[in-house]
DRENDO-9897 format. One record per residue: x, y, z of N, C-alpha, C, O in turn. Coordinates in Angstrom, 3 decimals, decimal comma, m for minus. Example, Ala and Ser with C-alpha at 12.3 -4.5 7.8 and 13.67 -1.06 7.14 Angstrom:
(atom (13,190; m5,690; 7,800); (12,300; m4,500; 7,800); (13,200; m3,300; 7,800); (14,236; m3,319; 8,465)),
(atom (12,850; m2,250; 7,080); (13,670; m1,060; 7,140); (12,900; 0,030; 7,870); (13,409; 1,138; 8,039)),
***
This chain:
(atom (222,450; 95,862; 7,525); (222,346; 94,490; 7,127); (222,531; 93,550; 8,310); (221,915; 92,487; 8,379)),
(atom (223,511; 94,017; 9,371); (223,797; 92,871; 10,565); (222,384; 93,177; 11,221); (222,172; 92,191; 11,927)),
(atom (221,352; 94,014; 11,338); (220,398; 93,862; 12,173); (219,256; 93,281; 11,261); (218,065; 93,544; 11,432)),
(atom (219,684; 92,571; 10,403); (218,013; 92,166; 9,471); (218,334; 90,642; 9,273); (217,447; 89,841; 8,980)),
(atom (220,283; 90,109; 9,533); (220,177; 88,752; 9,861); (220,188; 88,780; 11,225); (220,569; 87,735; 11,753)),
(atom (219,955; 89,461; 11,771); (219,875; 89,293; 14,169); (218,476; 89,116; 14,025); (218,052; 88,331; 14,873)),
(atom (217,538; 89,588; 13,208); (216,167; 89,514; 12,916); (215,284; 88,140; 12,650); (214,203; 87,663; 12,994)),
(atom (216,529; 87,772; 11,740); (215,847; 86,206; 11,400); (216,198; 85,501; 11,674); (215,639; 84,451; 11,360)),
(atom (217,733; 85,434; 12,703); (218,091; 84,389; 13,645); (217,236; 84,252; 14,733); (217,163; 83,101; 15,164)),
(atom (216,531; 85,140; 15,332); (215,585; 85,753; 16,447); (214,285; 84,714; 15,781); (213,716; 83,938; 16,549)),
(atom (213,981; 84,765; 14,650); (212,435; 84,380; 13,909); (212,693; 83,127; 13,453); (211,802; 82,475; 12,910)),
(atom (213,891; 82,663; 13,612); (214,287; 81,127; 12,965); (214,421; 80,737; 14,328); (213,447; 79,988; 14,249)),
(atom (214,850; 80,572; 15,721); (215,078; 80,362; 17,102); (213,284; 80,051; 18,125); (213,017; 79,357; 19,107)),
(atom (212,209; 81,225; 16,994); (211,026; 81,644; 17,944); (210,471; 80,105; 17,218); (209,830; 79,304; 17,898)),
(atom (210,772; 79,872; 15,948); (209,487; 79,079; 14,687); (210,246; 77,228; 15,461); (209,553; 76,239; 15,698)),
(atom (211,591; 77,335; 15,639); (212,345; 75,822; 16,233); (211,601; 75,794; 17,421); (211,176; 74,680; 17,729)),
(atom (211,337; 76,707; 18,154); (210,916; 76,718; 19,811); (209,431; 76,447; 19,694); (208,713; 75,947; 20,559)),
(atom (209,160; 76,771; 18,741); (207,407; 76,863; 18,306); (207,540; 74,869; 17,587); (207,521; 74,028; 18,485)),
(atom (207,605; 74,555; 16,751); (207,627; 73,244; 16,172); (208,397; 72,238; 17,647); (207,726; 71,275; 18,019)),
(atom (209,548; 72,475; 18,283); (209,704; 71,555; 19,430); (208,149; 71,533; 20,366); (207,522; 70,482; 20,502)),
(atom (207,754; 72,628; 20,859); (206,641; 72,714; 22,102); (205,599; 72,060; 21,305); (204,760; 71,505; 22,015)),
(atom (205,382; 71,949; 19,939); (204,343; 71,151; 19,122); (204,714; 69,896; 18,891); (203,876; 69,020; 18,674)),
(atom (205,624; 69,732; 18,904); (206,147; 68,383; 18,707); (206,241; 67,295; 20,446); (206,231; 66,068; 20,540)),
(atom (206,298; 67,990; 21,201); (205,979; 67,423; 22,493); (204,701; 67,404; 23,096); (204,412; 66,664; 24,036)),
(atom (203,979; 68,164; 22,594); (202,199; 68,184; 22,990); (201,976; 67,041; 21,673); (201,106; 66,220; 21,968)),
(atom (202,367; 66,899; 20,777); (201,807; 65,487; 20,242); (202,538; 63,962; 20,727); (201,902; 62,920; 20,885)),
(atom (204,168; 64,139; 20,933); (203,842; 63,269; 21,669); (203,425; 62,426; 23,086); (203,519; 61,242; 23,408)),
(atom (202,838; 63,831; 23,871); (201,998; 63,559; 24,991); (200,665; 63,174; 24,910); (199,985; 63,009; 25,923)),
(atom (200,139; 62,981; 23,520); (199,104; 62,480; 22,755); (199,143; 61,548; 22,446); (198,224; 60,742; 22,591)),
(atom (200,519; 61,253; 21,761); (200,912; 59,555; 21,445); (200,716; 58,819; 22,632); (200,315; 57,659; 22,722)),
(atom (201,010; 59,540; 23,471); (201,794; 58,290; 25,094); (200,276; 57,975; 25,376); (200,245; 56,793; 25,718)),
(atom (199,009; 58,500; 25,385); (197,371; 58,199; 25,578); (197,453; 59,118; 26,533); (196,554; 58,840; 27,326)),
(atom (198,259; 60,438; 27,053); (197,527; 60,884; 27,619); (195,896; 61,312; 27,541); (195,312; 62,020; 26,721)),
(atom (195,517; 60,762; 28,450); (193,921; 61,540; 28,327); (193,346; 62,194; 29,593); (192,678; 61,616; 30,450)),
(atom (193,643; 63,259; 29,582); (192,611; 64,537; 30,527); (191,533; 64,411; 30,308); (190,988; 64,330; 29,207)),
(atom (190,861; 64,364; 31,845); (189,693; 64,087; 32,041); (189,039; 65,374; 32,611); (189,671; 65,610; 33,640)),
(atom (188,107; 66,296; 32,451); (187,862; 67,394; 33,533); (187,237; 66,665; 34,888); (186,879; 65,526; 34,589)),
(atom (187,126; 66,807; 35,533); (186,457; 66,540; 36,917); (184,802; 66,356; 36,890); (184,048; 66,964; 36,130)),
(atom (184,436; 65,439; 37,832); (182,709; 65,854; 38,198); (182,162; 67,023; 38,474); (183,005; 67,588; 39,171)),
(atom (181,137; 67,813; 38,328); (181,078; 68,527; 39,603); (179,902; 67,934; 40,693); (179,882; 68,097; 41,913)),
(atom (178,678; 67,001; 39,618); (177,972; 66,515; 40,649); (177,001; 65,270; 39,883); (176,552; 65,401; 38,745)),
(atom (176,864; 64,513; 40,423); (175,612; 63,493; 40,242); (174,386; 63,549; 40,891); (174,367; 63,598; 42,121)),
(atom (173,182; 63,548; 40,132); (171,656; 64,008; 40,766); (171,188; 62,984; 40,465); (171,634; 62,633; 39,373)),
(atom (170,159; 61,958; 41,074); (169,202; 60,903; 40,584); (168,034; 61,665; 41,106); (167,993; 62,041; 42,277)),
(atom (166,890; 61,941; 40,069); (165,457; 62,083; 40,880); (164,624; 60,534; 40,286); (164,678; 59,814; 39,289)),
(atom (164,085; 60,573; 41,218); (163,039; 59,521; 41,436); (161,529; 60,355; 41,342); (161,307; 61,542; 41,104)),
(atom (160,645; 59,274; 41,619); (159,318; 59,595; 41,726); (158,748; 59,363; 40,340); (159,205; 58,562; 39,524)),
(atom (157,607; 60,222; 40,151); (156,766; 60,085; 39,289); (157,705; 59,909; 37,698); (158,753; 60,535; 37,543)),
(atom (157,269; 59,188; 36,852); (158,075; 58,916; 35,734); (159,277; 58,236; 35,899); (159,597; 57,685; 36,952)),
(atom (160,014; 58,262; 34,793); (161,311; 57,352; 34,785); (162,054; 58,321; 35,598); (162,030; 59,547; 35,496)),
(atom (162,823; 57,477; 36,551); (164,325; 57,917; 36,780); (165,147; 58,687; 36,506); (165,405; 58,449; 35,325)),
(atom (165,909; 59,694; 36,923); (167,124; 59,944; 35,937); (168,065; 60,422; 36,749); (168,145; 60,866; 37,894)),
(atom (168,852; 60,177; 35,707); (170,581; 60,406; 36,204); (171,193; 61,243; 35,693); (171,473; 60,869; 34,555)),
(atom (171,788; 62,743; 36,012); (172,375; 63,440; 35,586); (173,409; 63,249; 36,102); (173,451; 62,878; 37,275)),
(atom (174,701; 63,484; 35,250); (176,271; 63,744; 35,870); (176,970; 64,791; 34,645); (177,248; 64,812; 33,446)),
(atom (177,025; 65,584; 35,833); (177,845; 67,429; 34,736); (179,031; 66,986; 35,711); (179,110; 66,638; 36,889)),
(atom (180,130; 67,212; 34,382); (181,335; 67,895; 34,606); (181,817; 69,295; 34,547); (181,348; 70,177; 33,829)),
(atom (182,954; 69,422; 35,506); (183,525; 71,173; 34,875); (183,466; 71,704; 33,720); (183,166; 72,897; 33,706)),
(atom (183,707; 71,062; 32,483); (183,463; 71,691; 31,392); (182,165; 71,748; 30,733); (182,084; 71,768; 29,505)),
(atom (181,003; 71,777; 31,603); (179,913; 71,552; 30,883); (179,164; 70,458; 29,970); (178,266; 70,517; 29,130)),
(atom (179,969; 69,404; 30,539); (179,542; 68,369; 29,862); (178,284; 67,541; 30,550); (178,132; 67,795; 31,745)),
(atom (177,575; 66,810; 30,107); (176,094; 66,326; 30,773); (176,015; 64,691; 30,372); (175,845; 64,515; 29,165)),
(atom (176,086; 63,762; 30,986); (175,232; 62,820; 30,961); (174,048; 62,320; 31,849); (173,753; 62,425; 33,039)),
(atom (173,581; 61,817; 30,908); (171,725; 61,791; 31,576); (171,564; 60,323; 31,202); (171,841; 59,957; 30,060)),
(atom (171,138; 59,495; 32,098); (170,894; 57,749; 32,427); (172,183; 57,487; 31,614); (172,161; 57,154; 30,429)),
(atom (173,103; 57,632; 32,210); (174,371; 56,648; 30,719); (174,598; 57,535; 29,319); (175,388; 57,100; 28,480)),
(atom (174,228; 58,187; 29,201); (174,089; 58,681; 27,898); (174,843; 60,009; 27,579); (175,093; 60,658; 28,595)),
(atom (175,219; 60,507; 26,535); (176,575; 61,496; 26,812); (174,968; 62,364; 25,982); (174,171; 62,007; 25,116)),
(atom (175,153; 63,767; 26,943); (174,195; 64,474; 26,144); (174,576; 65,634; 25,640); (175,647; 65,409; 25,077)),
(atom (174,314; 66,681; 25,533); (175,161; 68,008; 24,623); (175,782; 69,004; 25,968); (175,582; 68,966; 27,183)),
(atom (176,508; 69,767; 25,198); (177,144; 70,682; 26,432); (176,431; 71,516; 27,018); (175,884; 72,192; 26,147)),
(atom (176,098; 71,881; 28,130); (175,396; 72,730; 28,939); (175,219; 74,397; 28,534); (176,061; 75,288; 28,637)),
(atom (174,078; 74,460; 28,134); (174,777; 76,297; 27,861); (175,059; 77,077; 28,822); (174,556; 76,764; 29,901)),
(atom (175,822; 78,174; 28,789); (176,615; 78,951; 29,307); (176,158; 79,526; 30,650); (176,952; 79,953; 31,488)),
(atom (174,600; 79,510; 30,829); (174,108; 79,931; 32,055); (173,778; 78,685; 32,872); (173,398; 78,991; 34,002)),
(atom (173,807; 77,471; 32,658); (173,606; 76,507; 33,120); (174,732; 76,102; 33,987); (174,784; 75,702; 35,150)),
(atom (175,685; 76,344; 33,005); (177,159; 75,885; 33,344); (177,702; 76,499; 34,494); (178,447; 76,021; 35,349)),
(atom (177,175; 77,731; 34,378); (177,552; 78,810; 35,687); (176,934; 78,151; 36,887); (177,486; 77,797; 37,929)),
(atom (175,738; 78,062; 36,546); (174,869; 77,492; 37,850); (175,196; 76,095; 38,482); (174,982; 75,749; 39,644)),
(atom (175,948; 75,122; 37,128); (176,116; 73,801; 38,000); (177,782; 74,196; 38,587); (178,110; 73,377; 39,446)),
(atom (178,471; 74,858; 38,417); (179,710; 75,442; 39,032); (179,415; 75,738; 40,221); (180,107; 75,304; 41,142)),
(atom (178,154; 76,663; 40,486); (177,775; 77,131; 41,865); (177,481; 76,540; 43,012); (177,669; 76,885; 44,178)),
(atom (176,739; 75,107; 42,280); (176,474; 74,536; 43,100); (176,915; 74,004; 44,226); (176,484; 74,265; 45,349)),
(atom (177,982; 73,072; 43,888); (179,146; 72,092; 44,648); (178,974; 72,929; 46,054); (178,369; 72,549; 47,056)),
(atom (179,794; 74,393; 45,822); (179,784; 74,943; 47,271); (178,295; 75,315; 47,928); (177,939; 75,001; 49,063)),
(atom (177,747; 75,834; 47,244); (176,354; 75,910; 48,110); (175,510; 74,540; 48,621); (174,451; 74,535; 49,250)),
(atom (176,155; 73,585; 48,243); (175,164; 72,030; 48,837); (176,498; 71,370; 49,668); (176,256; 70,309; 50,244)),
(atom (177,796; 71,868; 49,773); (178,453; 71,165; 50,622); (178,068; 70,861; 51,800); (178,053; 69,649; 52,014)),
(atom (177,680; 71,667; 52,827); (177,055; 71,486; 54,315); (176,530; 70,521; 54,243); (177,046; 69,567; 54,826)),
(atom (174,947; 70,268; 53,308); (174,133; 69,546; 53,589); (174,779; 68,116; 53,197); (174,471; 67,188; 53,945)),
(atom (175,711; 67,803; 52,017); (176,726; 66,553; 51,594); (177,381; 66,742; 53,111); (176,573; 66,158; 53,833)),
(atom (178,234; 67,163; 53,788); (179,220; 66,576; 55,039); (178,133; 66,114; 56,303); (178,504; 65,535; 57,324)),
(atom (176,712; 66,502; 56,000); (175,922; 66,315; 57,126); (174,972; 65,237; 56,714); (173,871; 65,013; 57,217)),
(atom (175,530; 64,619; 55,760); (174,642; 63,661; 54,983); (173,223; 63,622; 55,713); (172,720; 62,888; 56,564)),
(atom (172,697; 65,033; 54,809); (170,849; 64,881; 54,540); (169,920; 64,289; 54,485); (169,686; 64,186; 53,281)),
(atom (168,932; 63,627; 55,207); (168,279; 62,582; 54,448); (166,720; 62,888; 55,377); (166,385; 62,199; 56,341)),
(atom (165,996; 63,935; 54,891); (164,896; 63,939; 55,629); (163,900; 62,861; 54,633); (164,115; 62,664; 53,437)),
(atom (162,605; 62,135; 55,557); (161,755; 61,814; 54,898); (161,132; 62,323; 54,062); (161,281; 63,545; 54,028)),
(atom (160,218; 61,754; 53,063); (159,345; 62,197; 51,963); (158,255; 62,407; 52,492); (157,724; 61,336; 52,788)),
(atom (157,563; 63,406; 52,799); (156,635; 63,812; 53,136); (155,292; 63,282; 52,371); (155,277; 62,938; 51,189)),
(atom (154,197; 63,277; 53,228); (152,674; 63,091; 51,856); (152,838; 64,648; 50,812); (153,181; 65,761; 51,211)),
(atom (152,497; 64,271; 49,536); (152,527; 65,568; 48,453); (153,810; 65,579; 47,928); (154,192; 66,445; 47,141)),
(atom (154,316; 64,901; 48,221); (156,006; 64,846; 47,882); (155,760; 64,076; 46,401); (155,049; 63,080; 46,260)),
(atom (156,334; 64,599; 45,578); (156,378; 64,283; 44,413); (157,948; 63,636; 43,696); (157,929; 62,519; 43,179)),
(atom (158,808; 64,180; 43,723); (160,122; 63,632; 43,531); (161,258; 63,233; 44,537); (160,535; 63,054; 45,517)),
(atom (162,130; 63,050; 44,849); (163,344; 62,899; 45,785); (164,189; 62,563; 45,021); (164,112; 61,777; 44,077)),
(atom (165,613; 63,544; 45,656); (166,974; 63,966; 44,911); (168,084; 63,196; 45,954); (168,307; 63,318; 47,158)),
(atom (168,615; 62,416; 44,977); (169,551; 62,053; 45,814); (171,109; 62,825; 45,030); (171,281; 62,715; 43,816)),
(atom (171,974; 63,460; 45,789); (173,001; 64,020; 45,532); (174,578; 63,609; 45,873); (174,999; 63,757; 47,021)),
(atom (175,374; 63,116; 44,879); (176,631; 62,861; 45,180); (177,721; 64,337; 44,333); (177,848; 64,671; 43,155)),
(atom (178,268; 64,836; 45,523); (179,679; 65,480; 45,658); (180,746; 64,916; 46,107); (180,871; 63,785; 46,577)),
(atom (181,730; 65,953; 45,909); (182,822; 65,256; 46,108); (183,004; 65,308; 47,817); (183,805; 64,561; 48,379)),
(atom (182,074; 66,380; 48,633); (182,138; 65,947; 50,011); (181,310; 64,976; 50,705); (181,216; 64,735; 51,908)),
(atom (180,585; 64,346; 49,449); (179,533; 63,239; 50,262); (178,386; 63,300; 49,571); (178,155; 64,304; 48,897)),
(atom (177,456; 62,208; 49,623); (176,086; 62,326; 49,087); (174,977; 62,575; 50,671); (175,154; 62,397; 51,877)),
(atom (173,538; 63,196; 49,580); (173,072; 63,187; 50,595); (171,259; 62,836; 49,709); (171,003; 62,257; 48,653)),
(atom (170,413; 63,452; 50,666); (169,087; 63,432; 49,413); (168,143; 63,694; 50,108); (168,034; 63,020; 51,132)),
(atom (167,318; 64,540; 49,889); (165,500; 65,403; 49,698); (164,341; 65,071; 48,809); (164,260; 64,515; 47,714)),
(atom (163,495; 65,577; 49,614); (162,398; 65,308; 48,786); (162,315; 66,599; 48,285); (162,875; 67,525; 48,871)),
(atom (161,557; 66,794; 47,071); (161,223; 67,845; 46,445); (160,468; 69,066; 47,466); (160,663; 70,250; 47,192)),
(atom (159,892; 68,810; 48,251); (159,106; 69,832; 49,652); (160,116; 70,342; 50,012); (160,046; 71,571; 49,974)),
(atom (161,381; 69,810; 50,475); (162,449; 71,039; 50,895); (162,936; 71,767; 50,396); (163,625; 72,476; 51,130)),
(atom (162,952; 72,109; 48,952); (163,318; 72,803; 48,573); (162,294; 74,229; 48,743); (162,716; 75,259; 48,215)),
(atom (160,981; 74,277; 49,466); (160,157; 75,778; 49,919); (160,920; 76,234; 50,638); (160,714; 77,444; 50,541)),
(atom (161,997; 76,027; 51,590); (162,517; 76,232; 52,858); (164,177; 76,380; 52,341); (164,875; 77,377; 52,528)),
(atom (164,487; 75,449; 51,828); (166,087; 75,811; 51,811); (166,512; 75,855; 49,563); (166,558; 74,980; 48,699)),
(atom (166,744; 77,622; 49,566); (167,298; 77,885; 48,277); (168,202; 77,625; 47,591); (168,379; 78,226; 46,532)),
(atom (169,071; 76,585; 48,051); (170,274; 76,197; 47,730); (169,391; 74,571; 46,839); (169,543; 74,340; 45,639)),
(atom (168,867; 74,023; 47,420); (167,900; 72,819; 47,113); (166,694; 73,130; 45,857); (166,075; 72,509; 44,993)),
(atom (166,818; 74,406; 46,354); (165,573; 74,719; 45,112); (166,099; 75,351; 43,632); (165,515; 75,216; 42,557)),
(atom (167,351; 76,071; 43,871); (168,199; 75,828; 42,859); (168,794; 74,386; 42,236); (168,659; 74,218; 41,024)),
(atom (169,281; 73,610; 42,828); (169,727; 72,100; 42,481); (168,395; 71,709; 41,431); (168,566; 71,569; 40,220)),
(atom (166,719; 71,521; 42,260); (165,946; 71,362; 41,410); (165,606; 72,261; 39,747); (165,250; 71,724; 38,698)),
(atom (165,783; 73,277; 39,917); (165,284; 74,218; 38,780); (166,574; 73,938; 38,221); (166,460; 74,553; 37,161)),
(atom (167,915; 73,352; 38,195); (169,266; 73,161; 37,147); (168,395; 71,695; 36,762); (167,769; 71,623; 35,704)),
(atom (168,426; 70,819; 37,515); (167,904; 69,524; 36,712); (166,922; 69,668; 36,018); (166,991; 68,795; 35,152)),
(atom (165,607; 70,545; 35,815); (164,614; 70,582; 35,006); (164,524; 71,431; 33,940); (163,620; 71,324; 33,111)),
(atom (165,376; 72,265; 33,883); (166,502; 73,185; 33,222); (167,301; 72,324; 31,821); (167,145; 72,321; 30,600)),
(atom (168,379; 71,510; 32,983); (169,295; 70,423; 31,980); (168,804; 69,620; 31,227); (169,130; 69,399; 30,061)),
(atom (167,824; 69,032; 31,970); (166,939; 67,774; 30,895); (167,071; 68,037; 29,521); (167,591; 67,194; 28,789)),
(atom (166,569; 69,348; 28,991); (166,667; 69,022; 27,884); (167,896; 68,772; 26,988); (167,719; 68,181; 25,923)),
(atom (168,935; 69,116; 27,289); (170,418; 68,860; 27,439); (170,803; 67,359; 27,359); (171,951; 67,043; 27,047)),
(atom (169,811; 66,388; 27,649); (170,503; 65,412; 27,737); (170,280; 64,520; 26,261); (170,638; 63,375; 25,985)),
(atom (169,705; 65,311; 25,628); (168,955; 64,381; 23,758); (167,957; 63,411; 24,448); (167,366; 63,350; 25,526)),
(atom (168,065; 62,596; 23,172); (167,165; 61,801; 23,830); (166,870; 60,714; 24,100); (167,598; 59,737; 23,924)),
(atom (165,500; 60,697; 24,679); (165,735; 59,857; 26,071); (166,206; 58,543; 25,801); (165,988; 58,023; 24,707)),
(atom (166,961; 57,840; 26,887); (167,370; 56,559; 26,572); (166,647; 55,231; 27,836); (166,915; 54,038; 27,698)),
***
């Protein structure tokens, strides 16, 4: 019998410890905390057609011109994760070759090490750029619609 009330002093101690740690995550809710996840990047292409503006966060979140659009699916999400480090160089060396004739779009790119921006032609030559393009034409549809 003494080990079946050590049992539920143990299960009455776990359920108080359980309702306090719940009771302080709400009122860190009350106070407005609000967590934000991070950027990971902002893309504007230009050129032919309207404009647009993508901005993904870490958690897969997408807005496109202002507009909150749906969450990124799961292979997307991977890929805009990847990115950041594979376009850093060209962000600290802030990029900016001309638009060539045949040039059809230009990307301008803000990270958190800097913006930089291409025309759509560089991306034959450098794969890190030609990935960036194939995630934005990829995401689009991600963003609902258009605004």
């Amino acid at each position: 019998m003494i080990g079946h009330d050590a049992c539920m002093g143990c299960a009455k101690r776990r359920w108080a410890a359980r309702a306090a740690a719940a009771l302080a995550a709400a009122g860190l809710t009350g106070c407005g905390l609000d967590v934000q996840t991070p950027d990971l990047f902002l893309v504007t292409r230009t050129g032919q057609g309207k404009p647009l503006t993508v901005l993904v966060t870490y958690d897969g979140g997408v807005t496109c011109n202002g507009r909150r659009g749906k969450t990124l699916p799961d292979r997307l999400l991977l890929l805009a994760r990847s990115l950041p480090g594979q376009l850093e160089s060209d962000a600290q060396k802030k990029l900016d070759p001309p638009s060539p004739a045949g040039s059809v779009y230009r990307f301008k790119v803000s990270l958190q090490y800097g913006t930089f921006s291409f025309p759509d032609t560089s991306a034959a030559h450098r794969p890190e750029l030609a990935r960036l393009e194939q995630f934005v034409l990829q995401a689009e549809p991600s963003c609902g619609a258009p605004g």
